[in-house]
CHARMM internal coordinates of N, CA and C (Angstrom, degrees):
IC EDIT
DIST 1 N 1 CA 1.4420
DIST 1 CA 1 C 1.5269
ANGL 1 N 1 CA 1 C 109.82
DIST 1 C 2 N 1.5862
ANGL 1 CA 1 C 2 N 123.48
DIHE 1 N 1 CA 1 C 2 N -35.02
DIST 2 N 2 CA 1.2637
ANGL 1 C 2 N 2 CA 111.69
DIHE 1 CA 1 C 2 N 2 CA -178.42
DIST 2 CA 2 C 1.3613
ANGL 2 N 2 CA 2 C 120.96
DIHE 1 C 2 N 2 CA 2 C -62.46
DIST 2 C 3 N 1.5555
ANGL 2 CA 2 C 3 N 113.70
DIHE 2 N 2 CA 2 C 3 N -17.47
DIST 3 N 3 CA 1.4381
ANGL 2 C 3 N 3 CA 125.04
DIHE 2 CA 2 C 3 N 3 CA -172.41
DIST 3 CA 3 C 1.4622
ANGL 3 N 3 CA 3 C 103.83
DIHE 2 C 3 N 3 CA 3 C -96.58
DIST 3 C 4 N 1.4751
ANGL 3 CA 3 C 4 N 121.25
DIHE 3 N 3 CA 3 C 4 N 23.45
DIST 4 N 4 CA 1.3742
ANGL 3 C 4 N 4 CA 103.14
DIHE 3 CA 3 C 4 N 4 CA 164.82
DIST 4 CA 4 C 1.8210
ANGL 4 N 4 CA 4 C 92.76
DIHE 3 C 4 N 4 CA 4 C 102.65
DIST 4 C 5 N 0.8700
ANGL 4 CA 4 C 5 N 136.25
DIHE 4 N 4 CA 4 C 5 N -88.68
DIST 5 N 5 CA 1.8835
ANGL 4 C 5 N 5 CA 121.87
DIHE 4 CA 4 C 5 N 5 CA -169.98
DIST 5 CA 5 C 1.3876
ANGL 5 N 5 CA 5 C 111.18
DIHE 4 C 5 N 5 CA 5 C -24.48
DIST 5 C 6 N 1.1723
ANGL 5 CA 5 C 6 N 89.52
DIHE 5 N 5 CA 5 C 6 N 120.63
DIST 6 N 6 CA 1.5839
ANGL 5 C 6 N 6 CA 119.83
DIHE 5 CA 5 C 6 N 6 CA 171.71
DIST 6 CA 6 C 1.9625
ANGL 6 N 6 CA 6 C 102.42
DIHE 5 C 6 N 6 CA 6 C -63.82
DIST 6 C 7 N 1.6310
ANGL 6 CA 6 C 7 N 92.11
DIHE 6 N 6 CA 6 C 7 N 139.07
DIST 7 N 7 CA 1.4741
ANGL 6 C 7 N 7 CA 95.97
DIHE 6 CA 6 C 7 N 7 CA 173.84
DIST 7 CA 7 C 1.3265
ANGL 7 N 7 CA 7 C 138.42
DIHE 6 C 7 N 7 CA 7 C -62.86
DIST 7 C 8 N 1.4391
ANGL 7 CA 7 C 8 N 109.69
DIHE 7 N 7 CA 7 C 8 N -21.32
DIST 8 N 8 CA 1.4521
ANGL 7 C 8 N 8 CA 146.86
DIHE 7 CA 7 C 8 N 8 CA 175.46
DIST 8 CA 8 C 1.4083
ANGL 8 N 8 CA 8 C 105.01
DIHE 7 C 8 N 8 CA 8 C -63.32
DIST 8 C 9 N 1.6788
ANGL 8 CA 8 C 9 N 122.20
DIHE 8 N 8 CA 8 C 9 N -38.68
DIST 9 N 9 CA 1.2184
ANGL 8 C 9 N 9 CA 121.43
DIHE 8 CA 8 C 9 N 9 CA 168.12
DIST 9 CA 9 C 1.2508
ANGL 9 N 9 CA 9 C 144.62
DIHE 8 C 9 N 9 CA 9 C -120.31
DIST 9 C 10 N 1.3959
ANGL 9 CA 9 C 10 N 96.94
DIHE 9 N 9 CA 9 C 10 N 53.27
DIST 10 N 10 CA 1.5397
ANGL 9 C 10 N 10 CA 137.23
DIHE 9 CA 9 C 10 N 10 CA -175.46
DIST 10 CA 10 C 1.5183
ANGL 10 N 10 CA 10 C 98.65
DIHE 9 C 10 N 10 CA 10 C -116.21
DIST 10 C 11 N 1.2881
ANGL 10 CA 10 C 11 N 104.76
DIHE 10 N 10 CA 10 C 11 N 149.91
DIST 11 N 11 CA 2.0973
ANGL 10 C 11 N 11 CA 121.62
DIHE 10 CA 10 C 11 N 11 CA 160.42
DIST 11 CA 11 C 1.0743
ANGL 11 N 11 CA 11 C 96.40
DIHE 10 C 11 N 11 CA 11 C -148.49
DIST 11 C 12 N 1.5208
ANGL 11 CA 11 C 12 N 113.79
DIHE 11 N 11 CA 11 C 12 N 136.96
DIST 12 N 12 CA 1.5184
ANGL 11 C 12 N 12 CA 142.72
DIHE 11 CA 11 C 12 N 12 CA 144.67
DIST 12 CA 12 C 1.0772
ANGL 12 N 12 CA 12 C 112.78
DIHE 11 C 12 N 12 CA 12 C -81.71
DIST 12 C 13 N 1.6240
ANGL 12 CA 12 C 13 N 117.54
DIHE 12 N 12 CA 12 C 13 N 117.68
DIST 13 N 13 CA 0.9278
ANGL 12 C 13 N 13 CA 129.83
DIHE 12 CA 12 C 13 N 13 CA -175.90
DIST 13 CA 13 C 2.0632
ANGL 13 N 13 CA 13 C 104.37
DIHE 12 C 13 N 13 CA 13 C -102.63
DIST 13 C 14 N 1.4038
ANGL 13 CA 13 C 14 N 121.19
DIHE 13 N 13 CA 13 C 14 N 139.27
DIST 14 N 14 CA 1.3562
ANGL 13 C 14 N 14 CA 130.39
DIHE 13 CA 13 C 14 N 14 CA -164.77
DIST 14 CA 14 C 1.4698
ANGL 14 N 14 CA 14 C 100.23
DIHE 13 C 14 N 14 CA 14 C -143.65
DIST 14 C 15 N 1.5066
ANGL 14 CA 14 C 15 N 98.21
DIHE 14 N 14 CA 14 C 15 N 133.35
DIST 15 N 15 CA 1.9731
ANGL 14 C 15 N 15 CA 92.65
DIHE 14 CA 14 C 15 N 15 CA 164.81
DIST 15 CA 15 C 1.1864
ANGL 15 N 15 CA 15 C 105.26
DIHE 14 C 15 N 15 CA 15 C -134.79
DIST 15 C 16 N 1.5031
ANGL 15 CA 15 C 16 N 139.43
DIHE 15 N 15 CA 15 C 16 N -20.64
DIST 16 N 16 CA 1.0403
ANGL 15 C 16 N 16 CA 121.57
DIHE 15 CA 15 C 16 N 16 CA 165.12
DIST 16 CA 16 C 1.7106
ANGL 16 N 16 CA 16 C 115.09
DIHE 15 C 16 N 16 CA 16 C -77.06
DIST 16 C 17 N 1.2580
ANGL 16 CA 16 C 17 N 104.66
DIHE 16 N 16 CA 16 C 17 N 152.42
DIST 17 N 17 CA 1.6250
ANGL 16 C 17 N 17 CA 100.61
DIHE 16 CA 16 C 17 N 17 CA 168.00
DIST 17 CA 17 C 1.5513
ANGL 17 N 17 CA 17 C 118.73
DIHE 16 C 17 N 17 CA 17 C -78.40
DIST 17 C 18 N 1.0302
ANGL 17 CA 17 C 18 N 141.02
DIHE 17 N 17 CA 17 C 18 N -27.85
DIST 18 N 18 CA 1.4813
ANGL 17 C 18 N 18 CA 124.43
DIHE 17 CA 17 C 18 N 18 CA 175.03
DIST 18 CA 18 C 1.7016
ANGL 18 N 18 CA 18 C 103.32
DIHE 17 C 18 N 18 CA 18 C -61.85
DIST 18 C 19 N 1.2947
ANGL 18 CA 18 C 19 N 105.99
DIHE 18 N 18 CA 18 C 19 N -54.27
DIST 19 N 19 CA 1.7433
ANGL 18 C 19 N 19 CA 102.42
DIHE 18 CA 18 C 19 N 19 CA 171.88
DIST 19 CA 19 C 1.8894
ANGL 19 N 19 CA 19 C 132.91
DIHE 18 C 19 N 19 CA 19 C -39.28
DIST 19 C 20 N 1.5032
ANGL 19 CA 19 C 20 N 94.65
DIHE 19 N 19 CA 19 C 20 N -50.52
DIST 20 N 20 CA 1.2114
ANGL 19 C 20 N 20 CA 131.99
DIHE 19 CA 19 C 20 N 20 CA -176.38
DIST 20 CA 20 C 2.0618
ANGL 20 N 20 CA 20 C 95.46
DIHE 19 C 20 N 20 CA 20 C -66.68
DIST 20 C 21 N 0.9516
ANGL 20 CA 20 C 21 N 119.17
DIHE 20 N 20 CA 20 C 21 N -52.72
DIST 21 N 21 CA 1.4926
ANGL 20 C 21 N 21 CA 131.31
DIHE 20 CA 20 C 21 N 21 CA 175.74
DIST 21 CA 21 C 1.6041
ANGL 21 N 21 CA 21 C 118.90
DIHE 20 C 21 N 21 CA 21 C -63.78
DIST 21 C 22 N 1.5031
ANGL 21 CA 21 C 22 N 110.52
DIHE 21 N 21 CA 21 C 22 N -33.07
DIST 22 N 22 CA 1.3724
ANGL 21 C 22 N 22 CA 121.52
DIHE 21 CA 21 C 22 N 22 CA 170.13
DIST 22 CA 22 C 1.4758
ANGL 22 N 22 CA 22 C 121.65
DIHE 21 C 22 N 22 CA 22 C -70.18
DIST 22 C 23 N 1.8523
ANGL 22 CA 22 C 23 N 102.51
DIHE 22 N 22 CA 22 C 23 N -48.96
DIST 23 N 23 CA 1.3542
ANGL 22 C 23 N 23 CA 109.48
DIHE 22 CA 22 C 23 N 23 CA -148.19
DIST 23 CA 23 C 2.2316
ANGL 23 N 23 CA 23 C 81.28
DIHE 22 C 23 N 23 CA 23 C -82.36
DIST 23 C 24 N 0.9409
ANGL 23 CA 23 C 24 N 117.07
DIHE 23 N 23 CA 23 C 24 N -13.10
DIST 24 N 24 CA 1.9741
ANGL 23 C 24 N 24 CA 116.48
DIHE 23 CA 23 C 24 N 24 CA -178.24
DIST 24 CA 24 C 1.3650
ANGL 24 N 24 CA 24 C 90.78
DIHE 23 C 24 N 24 CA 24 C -79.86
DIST 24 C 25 N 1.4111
ANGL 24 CA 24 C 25 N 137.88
DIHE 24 N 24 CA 24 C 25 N -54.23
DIST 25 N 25 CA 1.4976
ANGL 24 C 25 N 25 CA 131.75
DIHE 24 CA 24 C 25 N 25 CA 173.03
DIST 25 CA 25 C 1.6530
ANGL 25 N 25 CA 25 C 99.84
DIHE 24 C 25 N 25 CA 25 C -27.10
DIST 25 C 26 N 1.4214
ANGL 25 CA 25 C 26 N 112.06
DIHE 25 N 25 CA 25 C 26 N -102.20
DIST 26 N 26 CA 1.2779
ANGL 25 C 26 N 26 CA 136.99
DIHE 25 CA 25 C 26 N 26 CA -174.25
DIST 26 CA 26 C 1.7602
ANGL 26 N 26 CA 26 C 116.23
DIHE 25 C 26 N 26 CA 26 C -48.95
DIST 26 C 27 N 1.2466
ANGL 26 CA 26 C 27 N 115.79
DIHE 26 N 26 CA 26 C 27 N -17.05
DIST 27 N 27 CA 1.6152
ANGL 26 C 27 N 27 CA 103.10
DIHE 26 CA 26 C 27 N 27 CA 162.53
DIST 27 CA 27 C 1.7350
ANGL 27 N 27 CA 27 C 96.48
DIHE 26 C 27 N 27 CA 27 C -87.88
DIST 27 C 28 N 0.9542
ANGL 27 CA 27 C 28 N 123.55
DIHE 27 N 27 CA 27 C 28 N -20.08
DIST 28 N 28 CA 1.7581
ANGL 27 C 28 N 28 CA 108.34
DIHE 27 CA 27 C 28 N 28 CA -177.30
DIST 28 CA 28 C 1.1821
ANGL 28 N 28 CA 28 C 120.57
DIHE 27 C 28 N 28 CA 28 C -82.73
DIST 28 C 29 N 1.6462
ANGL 28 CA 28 C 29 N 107.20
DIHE 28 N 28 CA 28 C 29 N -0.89
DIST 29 N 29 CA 1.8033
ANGL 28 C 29 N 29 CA 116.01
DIHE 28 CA 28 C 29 N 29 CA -176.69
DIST 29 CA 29 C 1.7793
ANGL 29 N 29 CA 29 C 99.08
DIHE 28 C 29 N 29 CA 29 C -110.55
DIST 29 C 30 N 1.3873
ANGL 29 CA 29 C 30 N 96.31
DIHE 29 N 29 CA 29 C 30 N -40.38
DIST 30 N 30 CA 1.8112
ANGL 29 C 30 N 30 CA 98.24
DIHE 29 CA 29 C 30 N 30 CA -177.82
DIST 30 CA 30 C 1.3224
ANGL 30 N 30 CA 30 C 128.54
DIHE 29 C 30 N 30 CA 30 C -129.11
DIST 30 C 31 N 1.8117
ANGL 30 CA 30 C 31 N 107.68
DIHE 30 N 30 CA 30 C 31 N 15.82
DIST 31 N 31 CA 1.5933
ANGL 30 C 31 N 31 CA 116.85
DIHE 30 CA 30 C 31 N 31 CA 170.67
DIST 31 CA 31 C 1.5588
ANGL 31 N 31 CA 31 C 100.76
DIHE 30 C 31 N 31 CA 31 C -172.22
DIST 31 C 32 N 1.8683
ANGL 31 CA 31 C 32 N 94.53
DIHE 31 N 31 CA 31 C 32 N 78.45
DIST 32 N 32 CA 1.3908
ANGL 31 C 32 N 32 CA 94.29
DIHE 31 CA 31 C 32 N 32 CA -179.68
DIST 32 CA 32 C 2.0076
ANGL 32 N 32 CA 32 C 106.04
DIHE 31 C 32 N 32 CA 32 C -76.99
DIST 32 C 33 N 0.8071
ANGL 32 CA 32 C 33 N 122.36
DIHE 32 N 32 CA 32 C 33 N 9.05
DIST 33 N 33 CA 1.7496
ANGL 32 C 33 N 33 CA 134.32
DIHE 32 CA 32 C 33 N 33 CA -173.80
DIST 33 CA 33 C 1.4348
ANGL 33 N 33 CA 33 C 105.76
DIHE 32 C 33 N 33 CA 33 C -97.11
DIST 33 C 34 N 1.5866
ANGL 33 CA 33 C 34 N 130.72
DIHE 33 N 33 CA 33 C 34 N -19.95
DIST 34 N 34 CA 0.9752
ANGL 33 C 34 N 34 CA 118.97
DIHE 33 CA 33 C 34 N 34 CA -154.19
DIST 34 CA 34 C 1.4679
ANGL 34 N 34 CA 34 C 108.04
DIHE 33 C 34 N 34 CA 34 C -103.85
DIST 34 C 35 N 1.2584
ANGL 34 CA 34 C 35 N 130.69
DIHE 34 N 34 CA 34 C 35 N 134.54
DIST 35 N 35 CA 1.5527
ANGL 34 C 35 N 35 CA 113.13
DIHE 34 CA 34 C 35 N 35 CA -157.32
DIST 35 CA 35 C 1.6678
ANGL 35 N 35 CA 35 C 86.31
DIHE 34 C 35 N 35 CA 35 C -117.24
DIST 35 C 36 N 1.3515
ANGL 35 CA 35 C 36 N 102.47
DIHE 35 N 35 CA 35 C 36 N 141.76
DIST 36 N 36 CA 1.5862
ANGL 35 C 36 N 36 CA 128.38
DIHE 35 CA 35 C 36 N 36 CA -162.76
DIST 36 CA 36 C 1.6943
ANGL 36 N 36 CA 36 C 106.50
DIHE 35 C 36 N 36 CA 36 C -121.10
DIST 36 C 37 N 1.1510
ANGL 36 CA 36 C 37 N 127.74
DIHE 36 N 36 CA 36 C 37 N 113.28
DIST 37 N 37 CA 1.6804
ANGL 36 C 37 N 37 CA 134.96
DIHE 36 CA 36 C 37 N 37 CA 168.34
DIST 37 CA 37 C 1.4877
ANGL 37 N 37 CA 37 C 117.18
DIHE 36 C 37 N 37 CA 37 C -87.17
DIST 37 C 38 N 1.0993
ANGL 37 CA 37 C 38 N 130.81
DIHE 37 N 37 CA 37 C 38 N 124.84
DIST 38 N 38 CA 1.0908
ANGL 37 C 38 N 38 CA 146.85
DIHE 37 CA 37 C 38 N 38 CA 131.91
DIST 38 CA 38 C 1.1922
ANGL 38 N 38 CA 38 C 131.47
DIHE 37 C 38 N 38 CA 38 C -27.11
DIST 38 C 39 N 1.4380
ANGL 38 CA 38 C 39 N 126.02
DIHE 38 N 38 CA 38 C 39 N 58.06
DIST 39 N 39 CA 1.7943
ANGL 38 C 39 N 39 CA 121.66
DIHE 38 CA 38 C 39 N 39 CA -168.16
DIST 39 CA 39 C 1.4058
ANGL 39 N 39 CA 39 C 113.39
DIHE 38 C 39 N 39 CA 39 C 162.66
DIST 39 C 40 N 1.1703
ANGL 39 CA 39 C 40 N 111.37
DIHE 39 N 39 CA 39 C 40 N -151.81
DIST 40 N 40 CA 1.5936
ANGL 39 C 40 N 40 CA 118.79
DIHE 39 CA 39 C 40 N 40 CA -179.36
DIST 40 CA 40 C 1.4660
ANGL 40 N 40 CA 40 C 103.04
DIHE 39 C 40 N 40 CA 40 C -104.13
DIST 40 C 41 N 1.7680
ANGL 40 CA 40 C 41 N 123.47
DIHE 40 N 40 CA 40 C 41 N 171.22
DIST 41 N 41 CA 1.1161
ANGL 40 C 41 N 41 CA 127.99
DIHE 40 CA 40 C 41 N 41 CA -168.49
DIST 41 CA 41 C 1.8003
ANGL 41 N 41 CA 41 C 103.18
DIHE 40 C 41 N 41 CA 41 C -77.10
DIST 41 C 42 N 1.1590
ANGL 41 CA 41 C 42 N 95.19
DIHE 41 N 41 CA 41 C 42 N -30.58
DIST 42 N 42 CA 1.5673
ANGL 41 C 42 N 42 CA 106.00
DIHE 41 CA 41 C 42 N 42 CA -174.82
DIST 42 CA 42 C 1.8900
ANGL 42 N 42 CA 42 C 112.12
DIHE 41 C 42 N 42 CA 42 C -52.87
DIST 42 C 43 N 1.3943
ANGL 42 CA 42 C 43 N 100.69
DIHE 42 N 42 CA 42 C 43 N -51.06
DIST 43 N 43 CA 1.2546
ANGL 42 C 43 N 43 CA 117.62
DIHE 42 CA 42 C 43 N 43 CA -174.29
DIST 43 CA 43 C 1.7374
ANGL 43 N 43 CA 43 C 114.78
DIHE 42 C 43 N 43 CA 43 C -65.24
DIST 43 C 44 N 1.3270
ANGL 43 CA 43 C 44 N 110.06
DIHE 43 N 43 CA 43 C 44 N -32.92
DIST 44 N 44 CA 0.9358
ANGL 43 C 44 N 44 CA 115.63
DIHE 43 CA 43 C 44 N 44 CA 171.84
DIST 44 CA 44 C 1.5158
ANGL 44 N 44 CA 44 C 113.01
DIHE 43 C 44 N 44 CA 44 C -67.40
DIST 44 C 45 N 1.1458
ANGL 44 CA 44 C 45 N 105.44
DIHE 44 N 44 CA 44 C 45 N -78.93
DIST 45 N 45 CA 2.1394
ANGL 44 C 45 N 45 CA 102.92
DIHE 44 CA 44 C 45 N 45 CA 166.74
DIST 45 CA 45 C 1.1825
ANGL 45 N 45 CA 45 C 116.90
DIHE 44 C 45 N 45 CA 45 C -2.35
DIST 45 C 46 N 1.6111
ANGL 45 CA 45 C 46 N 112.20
DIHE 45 N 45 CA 45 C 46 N -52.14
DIST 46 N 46 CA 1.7009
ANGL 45 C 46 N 46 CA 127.88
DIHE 45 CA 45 C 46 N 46 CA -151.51
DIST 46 CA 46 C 1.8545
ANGL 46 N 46 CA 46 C 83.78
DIHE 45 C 46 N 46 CA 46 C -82.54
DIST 46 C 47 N 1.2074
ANGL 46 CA 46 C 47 N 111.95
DIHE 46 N 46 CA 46 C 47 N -66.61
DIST 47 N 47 CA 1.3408
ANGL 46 C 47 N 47 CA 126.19
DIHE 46 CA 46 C 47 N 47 CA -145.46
DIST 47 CA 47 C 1.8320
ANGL 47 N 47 CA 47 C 100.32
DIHE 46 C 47 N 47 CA 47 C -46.45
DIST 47 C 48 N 1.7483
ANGL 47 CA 47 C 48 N 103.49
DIHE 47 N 47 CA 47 C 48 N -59.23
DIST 48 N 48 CA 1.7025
ANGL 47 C 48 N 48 CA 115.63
DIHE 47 CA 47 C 48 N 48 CA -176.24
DIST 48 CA 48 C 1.5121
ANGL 48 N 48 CA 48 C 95.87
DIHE 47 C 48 N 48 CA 48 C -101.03
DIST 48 C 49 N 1.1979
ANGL 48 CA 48 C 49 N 134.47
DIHE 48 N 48 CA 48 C 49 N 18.85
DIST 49 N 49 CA 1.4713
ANGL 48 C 49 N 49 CA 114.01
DIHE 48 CA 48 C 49 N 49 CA 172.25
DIST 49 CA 49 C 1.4203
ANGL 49 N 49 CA 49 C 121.37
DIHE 48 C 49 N 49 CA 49 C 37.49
DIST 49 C 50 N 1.2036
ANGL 49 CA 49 C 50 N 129.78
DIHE 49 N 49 CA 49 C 50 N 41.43
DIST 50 N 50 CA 1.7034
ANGL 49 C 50 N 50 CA 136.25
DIHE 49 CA 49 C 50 N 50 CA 176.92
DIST 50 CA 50 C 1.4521
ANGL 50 N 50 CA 50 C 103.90
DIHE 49 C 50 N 50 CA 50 C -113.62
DIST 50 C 51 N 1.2883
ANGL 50 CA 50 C 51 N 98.61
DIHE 50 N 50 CA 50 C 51 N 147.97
DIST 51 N 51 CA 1.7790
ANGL 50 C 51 N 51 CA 126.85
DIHE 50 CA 50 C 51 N 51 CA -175.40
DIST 51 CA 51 C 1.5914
ANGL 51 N 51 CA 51 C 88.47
DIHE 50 C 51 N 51 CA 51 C -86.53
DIST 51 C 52 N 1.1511
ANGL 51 CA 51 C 52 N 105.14
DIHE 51 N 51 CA 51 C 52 N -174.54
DIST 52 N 52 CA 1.7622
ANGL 51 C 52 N 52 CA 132.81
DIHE 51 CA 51 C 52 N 52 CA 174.81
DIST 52 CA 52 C 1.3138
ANGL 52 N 52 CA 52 C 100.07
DIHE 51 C 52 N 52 CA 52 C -160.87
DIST 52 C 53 N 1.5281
ANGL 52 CA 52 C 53 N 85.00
DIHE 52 N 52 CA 52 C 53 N 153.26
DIST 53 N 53 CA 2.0230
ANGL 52 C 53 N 53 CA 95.79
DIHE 52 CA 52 C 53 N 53 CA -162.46
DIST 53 CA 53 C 2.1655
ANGL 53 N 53 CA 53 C 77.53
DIHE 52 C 53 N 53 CA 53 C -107.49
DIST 53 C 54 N 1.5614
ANGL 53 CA 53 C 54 N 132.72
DIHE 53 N 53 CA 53 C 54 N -17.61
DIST 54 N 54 CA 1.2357
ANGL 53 C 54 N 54 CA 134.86
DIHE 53 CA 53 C 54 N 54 CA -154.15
DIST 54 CA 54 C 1.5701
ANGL 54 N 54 CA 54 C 98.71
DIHE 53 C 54 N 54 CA 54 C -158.45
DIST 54 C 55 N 1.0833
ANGL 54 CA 54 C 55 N 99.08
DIHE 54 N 54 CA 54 C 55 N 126.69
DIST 55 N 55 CA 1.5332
ANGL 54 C 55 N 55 CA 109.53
DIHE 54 CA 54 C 55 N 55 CA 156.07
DIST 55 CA 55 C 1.6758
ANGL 55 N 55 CA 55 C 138.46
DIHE 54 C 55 N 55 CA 55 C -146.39
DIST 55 C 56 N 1.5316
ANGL 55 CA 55 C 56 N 88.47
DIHE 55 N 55 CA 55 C 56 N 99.91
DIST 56 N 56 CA 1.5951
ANGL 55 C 56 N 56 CA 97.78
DIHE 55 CA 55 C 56 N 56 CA -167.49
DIST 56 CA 56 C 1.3905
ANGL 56 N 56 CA 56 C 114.65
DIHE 55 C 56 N 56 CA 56 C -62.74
DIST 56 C 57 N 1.3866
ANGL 56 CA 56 C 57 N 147.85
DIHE 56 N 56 CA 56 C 57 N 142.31
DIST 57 N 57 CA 1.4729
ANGL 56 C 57 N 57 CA 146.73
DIHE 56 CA 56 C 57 N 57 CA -166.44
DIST 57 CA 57 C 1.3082
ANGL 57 N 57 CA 57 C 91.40
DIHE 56 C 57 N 57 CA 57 C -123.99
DIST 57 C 58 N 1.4102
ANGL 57 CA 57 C 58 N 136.38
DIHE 57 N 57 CA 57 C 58 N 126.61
DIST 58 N 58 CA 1.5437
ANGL 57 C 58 N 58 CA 133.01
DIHE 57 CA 57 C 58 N 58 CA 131.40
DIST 58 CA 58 C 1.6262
ANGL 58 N 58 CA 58 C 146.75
DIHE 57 C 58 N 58 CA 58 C -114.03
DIST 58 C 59 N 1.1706
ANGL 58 CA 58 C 59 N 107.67
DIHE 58 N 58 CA 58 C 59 N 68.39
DIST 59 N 59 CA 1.2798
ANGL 58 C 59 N 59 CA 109.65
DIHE 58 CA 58 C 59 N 59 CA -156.65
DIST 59 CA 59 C 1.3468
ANGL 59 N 59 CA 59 C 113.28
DIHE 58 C 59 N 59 CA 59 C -67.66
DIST 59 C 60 N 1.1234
ANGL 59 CA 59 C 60 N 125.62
DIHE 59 N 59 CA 59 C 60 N 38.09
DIST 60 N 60 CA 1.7538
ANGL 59 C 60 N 60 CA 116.33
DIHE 59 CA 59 C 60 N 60 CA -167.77
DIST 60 CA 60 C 1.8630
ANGL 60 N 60 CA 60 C 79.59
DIHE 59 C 60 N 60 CA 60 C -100.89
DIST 60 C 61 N 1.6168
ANGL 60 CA 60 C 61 N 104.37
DIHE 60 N 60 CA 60 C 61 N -76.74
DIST 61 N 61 CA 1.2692
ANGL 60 C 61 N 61 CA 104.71
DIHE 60 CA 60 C 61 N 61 CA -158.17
DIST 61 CA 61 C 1.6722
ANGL 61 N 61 CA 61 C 97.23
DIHE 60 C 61 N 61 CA 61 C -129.19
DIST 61 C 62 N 1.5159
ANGL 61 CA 61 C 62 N 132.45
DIHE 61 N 61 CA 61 C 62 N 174.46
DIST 62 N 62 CA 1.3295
ANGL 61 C 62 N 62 CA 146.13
DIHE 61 CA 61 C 62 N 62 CA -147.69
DIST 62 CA 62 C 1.3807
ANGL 62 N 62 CA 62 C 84.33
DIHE 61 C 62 N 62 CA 62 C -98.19
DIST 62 C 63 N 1.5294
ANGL 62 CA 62 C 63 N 92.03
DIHE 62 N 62 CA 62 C 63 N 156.44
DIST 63 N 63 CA 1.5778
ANGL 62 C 63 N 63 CA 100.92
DIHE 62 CA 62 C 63 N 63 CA -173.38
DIST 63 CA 63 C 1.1862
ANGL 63 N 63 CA 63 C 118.15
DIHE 62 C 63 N 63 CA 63 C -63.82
DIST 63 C 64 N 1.4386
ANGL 63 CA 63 C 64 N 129.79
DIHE 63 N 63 CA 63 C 64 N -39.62
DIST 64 N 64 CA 1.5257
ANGL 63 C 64 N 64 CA 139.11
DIHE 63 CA 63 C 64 N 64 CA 164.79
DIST 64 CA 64 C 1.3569
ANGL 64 N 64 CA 64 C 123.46
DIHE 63 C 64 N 64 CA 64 C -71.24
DIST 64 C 65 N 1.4326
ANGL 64 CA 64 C 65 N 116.26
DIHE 64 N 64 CA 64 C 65 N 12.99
DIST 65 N 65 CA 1.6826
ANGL 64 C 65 N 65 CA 90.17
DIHE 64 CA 64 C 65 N 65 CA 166.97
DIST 65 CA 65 C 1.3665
ANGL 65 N 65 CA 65 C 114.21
DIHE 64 C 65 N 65 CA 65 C -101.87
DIST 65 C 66 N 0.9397
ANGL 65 CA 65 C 66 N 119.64
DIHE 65 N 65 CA 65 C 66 N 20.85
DIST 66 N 66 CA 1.7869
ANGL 65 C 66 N 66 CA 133.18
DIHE 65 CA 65 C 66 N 66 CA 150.28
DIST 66 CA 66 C 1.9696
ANGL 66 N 66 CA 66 C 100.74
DIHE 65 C 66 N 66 CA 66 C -61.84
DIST 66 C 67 N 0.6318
ANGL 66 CA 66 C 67 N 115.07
DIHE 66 N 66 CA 66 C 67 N -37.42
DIST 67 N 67 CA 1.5034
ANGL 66 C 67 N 67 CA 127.52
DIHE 66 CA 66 C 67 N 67 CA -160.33
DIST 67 CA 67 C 2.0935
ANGL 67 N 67 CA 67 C 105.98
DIHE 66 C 67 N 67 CA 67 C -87.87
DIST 67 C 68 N 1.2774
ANGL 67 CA 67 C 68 N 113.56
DIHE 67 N 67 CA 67 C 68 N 98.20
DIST 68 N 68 CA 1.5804
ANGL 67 C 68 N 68 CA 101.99
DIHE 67 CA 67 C 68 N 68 CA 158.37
DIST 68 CA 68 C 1.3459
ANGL 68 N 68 CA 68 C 110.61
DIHE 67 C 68 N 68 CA 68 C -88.34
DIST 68 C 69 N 1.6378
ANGL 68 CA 68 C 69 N 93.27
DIHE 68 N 68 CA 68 C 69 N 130.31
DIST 69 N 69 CA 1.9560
ANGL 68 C 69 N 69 CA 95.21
DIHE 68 CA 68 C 69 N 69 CA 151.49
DIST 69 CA 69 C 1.4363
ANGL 69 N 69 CA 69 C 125.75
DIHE 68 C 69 N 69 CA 69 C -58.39
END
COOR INIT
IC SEED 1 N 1 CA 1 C
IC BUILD
């Protein structure tokens, strides 16, 4: 976002559910725009059929635990 992408065209992608349950907490308090999936990257592709011009991977830790409530 600091570089200009709009929040609207961002996805968080989640597959576990405790993750997946956190990161819907905290986008509804500090990124109600940002639309968050439930699953693998694959599933998503299939599900909305959309390309990506970028795709950031982080498998260490969930996108929101940078983030305190």
């Amino acid at each position: 976002m600091k570089l200009g992408v709009k929040i609207e065209n961002i996805w968080a992608v989640e597959k576990g559910d405790d993750s997946y349950k956190k990161a819907l907490t905290v986008a509804k308090e500090k990124f109600s725009n940002l639309k968050i999936f439930h699953g693998e990257i694959n599933d998503l592709i299939k599900v909305y059929k959309i390309s990506f011009d970028i795709i950031y991977l982080d498998f260490t830790v969930p996108i929101f635990s940078v983030y305190k409530r």
